[in-house]
C-alpha positions as CSV (number, residue, x, y, z in Angstrom):
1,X,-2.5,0.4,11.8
2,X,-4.4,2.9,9.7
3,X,-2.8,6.3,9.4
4,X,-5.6,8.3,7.7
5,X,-7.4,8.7,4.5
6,X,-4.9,8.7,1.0
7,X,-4.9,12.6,0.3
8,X,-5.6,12.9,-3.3
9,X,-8.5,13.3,-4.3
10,X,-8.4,11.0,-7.7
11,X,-5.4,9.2,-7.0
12,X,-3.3,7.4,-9.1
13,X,-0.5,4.4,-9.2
14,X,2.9,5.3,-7.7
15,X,4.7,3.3,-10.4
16,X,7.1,5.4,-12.4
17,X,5.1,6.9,-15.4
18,X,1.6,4.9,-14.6
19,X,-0.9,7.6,-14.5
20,X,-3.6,4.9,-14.3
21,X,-6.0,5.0,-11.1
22,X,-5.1,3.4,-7.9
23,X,-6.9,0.6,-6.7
24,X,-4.7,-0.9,-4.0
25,X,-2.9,0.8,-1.3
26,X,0.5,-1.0,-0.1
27,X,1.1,-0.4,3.1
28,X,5.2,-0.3,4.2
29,X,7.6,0.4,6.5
30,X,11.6,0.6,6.7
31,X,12.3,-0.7,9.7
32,X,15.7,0.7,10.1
33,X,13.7,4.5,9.9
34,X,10.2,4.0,10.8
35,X,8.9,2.9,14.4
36,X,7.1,-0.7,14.0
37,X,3.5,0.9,13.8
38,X,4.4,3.8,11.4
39,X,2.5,2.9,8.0
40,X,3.8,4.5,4.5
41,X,2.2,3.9,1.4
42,X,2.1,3.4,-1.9
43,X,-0.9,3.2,-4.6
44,X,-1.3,0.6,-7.4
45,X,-3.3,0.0,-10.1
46,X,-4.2,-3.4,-10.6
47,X,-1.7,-3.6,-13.2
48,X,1.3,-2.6,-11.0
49,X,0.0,-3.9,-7.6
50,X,2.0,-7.3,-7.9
51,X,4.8,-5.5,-9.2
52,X,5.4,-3.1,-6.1
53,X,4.4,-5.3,-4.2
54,X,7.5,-7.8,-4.6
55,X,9.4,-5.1,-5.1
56,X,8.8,-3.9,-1.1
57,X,8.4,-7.3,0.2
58,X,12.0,-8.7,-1.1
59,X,13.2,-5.8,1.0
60,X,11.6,-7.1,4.0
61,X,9.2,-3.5,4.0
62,X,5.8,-4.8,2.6
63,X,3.5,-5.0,5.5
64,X,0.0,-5.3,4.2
65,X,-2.3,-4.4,0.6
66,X,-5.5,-3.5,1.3
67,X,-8.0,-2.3,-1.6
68,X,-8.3,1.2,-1.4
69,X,-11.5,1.8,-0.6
70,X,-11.2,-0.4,2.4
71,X,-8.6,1.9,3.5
72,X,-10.2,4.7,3.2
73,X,-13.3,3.5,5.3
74,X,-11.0,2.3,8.0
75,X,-11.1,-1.0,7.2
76,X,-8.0,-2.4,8.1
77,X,-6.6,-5.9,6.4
78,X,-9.6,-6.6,4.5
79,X,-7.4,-7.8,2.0
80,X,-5.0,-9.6,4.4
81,X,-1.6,-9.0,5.5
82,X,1.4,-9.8,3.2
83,X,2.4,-12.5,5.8
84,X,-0.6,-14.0,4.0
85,X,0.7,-13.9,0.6
């Protein structure tokens, strides 16, 4: 589930110290916080995308990465769900 457009207006990586611009967003949840349909997310470059991307799916929280302009138009799983990868 789509939660909204990604508030910054240039926005950038969420990887420690990356101030590179974000072309992915992951989409998570913590299962033991969030309700199943809550979405929290992250931005990647495409540098750092695979990189935060096993770093929330070894934890069981990775739930979909969808290019960020998808997400922002409300195009949901255009890049497929993580059960995917």
């Amino acid at each position: 589930m789509i939660q909204g457009p990604v508030s910054e207006a240039k926005p950038i990586c969420s990887a420690k110290g990356c101030r590179a611009d974000a072309v992915w967003v992951l989409a998570w949840n913590n299962p033991k916080l969030h309700t199943p349909e809550r979405r929290k997310t992250w931005l990647a470059c495409e540098e750092h995308r695979e990189h935060l991307s096993q770093f929330l799916g070894v934890r069981g929280f990775l739930k979909d990465v969808v290019l960020l302009g998808d997400w922002e138009s409300g195009s949901e799983g255009s890049a497929g769900s993580a059960a995917d990868r």
